[in-house]
C-alpha positions as CSV (number, residue, x, y, z in Angstrom):
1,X,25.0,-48.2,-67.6
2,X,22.8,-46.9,-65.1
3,X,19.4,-49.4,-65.8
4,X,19.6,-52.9,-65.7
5,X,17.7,-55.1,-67.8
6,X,15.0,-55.8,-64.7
7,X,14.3,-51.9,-64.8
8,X,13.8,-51.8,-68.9
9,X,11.2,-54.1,-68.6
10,X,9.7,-53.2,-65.0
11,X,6.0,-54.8,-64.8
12,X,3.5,-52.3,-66.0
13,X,5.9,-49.7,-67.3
14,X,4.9,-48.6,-71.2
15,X,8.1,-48.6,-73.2
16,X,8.9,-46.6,-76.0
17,X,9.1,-47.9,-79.2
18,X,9.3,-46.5,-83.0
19,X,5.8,-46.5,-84.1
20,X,4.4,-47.6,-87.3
21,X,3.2,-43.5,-87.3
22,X,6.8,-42.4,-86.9
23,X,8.0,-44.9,-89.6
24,X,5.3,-44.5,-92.2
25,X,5.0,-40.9,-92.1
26,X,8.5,-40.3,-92.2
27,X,9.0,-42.4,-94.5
28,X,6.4,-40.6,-96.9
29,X,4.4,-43.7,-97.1
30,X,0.8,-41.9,-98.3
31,X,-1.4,-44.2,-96.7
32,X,-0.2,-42.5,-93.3
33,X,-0.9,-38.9,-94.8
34,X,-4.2,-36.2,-94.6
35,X,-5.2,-34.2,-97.2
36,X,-3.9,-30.7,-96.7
37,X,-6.8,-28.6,-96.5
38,X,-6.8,-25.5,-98.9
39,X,-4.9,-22.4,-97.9
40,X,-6.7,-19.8,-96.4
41,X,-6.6,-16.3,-97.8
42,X,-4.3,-13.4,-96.0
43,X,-5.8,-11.6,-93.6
44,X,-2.9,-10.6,-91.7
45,X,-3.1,-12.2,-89.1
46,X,-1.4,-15.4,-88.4
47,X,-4.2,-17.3,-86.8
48,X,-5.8,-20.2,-88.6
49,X,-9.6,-19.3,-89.9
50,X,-12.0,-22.2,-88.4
51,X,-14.9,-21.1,-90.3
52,X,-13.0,-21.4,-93.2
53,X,-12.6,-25.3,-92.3
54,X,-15.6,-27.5,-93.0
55,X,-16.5,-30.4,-90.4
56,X,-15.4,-32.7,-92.5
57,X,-16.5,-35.5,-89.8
58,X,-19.9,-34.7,-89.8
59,X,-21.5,-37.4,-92.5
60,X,-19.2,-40.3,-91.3
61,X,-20.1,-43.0,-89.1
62,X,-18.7,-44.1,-85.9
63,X,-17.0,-46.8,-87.4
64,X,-15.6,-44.4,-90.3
65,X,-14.3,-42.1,-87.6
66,X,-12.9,-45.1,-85.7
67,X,-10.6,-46.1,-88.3
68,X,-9.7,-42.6,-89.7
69,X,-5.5,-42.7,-90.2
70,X,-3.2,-40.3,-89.5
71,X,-4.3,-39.6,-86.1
72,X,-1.5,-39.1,-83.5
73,X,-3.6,-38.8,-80.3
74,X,-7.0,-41.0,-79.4
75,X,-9.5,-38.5,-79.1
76,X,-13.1,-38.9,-78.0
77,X,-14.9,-37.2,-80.7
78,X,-18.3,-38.0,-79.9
79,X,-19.6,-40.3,-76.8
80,X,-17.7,-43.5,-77.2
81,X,-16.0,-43.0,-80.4
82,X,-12.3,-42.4,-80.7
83,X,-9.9,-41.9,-83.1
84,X,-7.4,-44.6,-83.7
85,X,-4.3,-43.0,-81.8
86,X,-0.7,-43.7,-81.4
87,X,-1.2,-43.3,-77.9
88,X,2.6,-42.4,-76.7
89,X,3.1,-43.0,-73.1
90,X,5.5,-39.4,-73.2
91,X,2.2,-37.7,-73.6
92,X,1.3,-38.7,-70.0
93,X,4.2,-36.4,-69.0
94,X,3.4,-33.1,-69.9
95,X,-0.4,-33.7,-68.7
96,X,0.6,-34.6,-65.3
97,X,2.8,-31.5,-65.2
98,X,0.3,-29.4,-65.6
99,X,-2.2,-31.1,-63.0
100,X,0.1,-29.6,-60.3
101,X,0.3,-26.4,-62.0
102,X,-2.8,-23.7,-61.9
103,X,-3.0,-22.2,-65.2
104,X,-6.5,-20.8,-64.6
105,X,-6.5,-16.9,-66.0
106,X,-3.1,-17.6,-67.6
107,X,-1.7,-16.7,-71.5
108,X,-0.9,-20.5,-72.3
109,X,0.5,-21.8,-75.8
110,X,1.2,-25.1,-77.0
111,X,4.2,-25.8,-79.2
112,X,4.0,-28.8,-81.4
113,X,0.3,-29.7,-80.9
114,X,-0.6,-32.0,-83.1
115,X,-4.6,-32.8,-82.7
116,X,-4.8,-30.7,-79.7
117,X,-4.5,-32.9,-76.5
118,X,-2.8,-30.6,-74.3
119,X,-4.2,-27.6,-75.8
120,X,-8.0,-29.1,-74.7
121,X,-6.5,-29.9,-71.2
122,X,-5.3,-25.9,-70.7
123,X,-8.6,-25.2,-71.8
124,X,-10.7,-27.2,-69.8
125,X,-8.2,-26.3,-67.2
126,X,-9.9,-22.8,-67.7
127,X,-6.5,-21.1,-68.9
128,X,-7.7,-16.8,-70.2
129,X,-6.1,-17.3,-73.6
130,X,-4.5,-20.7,-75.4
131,X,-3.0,-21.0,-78.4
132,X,-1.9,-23.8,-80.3
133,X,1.2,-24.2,-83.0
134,X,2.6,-26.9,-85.3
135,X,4.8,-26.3,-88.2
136,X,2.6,-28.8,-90.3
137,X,-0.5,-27.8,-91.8
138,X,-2.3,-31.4,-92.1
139,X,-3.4,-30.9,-88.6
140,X,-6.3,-28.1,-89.5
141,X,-9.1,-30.6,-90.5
142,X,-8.5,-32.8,-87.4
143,X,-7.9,-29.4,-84.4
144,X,-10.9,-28.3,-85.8
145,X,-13.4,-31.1,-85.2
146,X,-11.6,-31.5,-81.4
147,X,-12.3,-27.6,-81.2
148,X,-16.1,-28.4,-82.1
149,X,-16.4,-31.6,-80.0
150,X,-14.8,-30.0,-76.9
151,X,-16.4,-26.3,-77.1
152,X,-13.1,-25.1,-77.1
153,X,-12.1,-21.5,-78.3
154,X,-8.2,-21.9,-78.8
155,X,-6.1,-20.1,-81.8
156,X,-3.9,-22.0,-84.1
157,X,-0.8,-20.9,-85.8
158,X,0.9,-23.3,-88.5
159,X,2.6,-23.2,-91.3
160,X,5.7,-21.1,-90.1
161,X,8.8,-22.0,-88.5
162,X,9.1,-22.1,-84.6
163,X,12.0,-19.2,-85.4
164,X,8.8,-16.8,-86.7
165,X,6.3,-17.7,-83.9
166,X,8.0,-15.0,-82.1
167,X,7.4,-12.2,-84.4
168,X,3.8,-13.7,-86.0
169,X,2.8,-13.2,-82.3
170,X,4.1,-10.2,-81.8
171,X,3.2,-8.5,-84.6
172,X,-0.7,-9.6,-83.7
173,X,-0.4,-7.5,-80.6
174,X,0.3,-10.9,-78.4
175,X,2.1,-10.3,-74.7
176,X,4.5,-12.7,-73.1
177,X,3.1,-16.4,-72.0
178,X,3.2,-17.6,-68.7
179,X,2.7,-21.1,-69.6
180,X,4.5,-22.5,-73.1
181,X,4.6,-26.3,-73.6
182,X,7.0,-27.6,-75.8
183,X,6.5,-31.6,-75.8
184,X,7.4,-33.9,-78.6
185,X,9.2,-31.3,-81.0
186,X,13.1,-30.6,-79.9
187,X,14.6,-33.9,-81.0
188,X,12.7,-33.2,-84.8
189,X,14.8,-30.6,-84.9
190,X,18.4,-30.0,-86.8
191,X,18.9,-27.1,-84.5
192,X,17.6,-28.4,-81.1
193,X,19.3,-25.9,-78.7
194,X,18.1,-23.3,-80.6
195,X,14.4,-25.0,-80.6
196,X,14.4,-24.8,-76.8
197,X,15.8,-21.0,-77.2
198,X,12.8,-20.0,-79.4
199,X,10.5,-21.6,-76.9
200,X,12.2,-20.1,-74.0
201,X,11.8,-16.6,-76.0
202,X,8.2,-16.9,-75.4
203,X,7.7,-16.9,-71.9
204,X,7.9,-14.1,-69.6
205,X,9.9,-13.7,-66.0
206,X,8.1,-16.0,-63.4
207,X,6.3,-18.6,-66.1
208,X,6.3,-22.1,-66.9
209,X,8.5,-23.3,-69.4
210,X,7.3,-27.3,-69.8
211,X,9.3,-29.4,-71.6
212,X,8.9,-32.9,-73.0
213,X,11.4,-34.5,-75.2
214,X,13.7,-37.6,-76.0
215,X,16.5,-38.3,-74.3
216,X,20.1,-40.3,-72.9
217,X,20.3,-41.0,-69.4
218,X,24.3,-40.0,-69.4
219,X,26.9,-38.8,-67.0
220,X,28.3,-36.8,-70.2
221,X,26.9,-33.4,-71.2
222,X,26.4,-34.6,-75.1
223,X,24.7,-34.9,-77.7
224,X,23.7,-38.0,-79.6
225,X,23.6,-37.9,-83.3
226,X,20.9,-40.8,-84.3
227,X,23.0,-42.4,-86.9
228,X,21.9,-45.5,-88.9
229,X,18.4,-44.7,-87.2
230,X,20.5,-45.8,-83.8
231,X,17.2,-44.2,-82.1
232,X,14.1,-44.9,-84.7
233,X,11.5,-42.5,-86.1
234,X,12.1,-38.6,-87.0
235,X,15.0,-37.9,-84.9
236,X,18.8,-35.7,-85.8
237,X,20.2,-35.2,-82.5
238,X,19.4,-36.6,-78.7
239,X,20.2,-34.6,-75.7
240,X,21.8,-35.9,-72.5
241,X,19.7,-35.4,-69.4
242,X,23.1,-33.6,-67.8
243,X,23.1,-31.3,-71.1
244,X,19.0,-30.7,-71.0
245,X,19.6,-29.5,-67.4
246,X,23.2,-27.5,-68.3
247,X,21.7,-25.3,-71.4
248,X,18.1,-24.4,-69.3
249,X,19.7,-23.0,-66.9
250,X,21.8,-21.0,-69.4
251,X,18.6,-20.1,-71.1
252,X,17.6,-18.7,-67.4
253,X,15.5,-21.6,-66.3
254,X,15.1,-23.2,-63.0
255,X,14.4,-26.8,-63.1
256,X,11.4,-27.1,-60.9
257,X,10.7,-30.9,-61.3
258,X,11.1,-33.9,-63.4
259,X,9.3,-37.0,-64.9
260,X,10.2,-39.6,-67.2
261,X,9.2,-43.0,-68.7
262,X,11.4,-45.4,-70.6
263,X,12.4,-45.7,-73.6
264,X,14.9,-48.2,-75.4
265,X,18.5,-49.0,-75.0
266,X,21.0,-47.3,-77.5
267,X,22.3,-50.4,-79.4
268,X,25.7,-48.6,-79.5
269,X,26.6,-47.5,-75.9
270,X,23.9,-49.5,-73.9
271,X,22.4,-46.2,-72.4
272,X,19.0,-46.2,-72.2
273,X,16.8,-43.2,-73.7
274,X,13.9,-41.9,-72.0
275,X,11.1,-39.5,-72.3
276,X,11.4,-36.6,-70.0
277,X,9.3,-33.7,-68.8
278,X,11.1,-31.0,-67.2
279,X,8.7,-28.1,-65.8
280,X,11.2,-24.9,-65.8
281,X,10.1,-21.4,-63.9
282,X,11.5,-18.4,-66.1
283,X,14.4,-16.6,-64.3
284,X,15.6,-12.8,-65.0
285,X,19.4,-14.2,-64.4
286,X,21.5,-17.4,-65.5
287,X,20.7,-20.5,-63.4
288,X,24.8,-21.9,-63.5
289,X,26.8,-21.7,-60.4
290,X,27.9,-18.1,-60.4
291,X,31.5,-19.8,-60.4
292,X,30.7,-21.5,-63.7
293,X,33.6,-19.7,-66.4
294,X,31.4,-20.3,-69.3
295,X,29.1,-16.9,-67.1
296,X,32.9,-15.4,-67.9
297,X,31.8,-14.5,-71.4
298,X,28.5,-13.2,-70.3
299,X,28.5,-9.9,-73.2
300,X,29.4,-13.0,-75.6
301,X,26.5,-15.3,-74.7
302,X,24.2,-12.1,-74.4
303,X,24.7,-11.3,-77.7
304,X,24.6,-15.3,-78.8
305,X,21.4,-15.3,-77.3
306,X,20.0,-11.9,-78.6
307,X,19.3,-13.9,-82.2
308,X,16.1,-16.1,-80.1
309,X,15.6,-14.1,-77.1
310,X,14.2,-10.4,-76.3
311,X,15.1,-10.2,-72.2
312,X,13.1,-6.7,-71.8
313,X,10.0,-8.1,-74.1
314,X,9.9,-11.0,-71.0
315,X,10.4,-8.7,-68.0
316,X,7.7,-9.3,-65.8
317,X,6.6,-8.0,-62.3
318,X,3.1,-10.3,-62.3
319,X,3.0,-13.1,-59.6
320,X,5.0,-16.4,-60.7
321,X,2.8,-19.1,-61.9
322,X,1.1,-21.5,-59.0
323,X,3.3,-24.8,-59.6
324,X,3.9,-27.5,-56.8
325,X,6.6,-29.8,-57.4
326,X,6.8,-33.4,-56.7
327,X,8.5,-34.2,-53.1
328,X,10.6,-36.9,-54.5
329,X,13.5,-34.3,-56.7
330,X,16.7,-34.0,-56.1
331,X,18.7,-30.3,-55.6
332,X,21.3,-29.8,-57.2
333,X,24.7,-28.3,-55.2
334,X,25.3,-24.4,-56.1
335,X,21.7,-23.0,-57.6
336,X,18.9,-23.8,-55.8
337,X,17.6,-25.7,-59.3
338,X,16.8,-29.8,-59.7
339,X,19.6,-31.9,-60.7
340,X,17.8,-33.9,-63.6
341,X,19.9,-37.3,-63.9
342,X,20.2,-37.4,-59.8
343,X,16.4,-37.3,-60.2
344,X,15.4,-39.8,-62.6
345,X,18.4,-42.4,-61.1
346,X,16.3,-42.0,-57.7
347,X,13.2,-42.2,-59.2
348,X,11.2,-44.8,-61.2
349,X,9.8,-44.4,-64.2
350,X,6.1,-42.6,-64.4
351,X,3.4,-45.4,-64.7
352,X,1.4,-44.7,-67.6
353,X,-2.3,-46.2,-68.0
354,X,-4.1,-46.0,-71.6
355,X,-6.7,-42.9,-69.8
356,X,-3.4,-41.0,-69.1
357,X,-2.7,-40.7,-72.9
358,X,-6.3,-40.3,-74.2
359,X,-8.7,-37.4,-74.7
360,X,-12.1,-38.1,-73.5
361,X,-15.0,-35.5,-73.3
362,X,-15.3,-35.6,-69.9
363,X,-11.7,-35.2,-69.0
364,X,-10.9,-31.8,-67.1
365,X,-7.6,-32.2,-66.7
């Protein structure tokens, strides 16, 4: 075990635990559901219609909108009234990450968006183009009004599965992004690796892969299966922080930095599970020590890899994105890339205050 008890329950620290959100919805409990709204009519292109969508908000109260359900993020909608969030202290994660990036002029997209925190943040971060993507439609009604409220002009694909986000956005005429979020989505997911393959498919040579997600501080390169709901809410398989690090730098990703808070302890080997944000620069070759034999079967993995990821569609010659790491990472021997695990063991956990995880009209970053 690498955390004592003193460090699960450090003073001030937010700690993870299943949410009444996770277990309801999950669960299919309707109380915890939206109305879908009605489906829009092809046009061809796969980007949600917003003047299709009616402000739906617009005759209730400030009380009403106070105790709307559903709501994933606390979101100012008008001056002093908020949804009724979750208000997940991982959400702090990828936010900070990008307050030391500079994504101003940059093609940004945010995968698994929910009601649109971070897609508001790279817009008021004056990002060129954003767009937004969940797999869920029930999120329409709810993106819309933040759109209104925040005077933001982001896309939105939903509806598809991450696998066809590639080709809806191709197919639209789309380039390359140099920023792609992917928070809160790979540990939905029955295929995870390949979840962080499709988002690394998006992202072209010198961007910002950002990634948010559960998972085991470990020595062991594994995966945890959440068996008997070891780990609570919607969760099939938990990364190691030693496996996180070993597949992005397969997927050509150098691990810039890292962030984390805590989670809970895994009732079955005593490891604890955390949240952790690694921010990733897109590289044109493997991260791995070049003396790694896995790099043996490079034709093999090439083609393995050719089912998620176009190499040439990525190549890139425009300036890297502006990222500055935090001074407290650890290198990792071989590759000039962040050893994750040395990184969180030397670090403590993020300190997450309630602003950090809500959406407030006057927030610009």
């Amino acid at each position: 075990m690498l955390f004592d008890t003193e460090l699960e329950t450090d003073k001030g620290q937010m700690i993870l635990q299943p949410s009444q959100w996770a277990q309801t919805f999950f669960r299919g409990d309707a109380a915890s559901k939206v109305a879908e709204p009605a489906e829009q009519q092809s046009t061809g292109s796969p980007f949600v219609d917003w003047s299709a969508i009616p402000n739906d908000l617009a005759g209730l109260s400030d009380e009403e909108i106070g105790s709307l359900p559903g709501w994933y993020y606390s979101v100012e909608l008008r001056p002093g009234v908020f949804t009724k969030g979750e208000d997940f202290p991982s959400a702090a994660l990828p936010r900070a990450a990008l307050s030391r990036a500079e994504p101003k002029g940059w093609r940004c997209l945010d995968i698994g968006a929910m009601e649109g925190l971070i897609t508001t943040v790279l817009c008021r971060r004056g990002a060129g183009r954003v767009i937004a993507y969940d797999r869920p439609t029930y999120t329409r009604s709810k993106l819309a009004a933040v759109r209104r409220a925040y005077e933001t002009t982001f896309d939105f694909v939903d509806g598809i599965k991450l696998a066809d986000l590639r080709p809806a956005v191709r197919e639209s005429g789309e380039m390359p992004f140099d920023v792609v979020v992917f928070s809160g989505v790979m540990y939905h997911m029955l295929d995870p690796l390949g979840g962080l393959a499709h988002a690394r498919s998006l992202v072209r040579d010198g961007g910002l892969l950002i990634l948010e997600t559960s998972a085991i501080i470990d020595h062991e390169a594994i995966f945890a299966a959440n068996r008997e709901n070891r780990f609570g809410g919607h969760a099939y398989l938990l990364p190691s922080l030693p496996l996180l690090e070993y597949f992005a730098r397969l997927f050509r990703l150098k691990i810039l930095d890292c962030e984390y808070v805590l989670g809970s302890k895994d009732p079955i080997t005593g490891h604890m599970v955390c949240r952790v944000c690694l921010v990733m620069r897109a590289m044109r070759e493997p991260m791995l020590d070049p003396g790694d034999p896995l790099l043996g079967y490079g034709g093999l993995i090439d083609a393995d890899l050719a089912e998620f990821i176009d190499w040439e569609w990525l190549r890139s010659d425009a300036e890297p994105v502006y990222y500055l790491p935090h001074l407290a990472t650890q290198r990792a021997e071989g590759p000039q890339s962040l050893d994750v695990l040395m990184t969180v063991v030397a670090n403590k956990p993020r300190p997450v205050k309630p602003r950090d995880v809500t959406l407030c009209l006057t927030d610009y970053a």
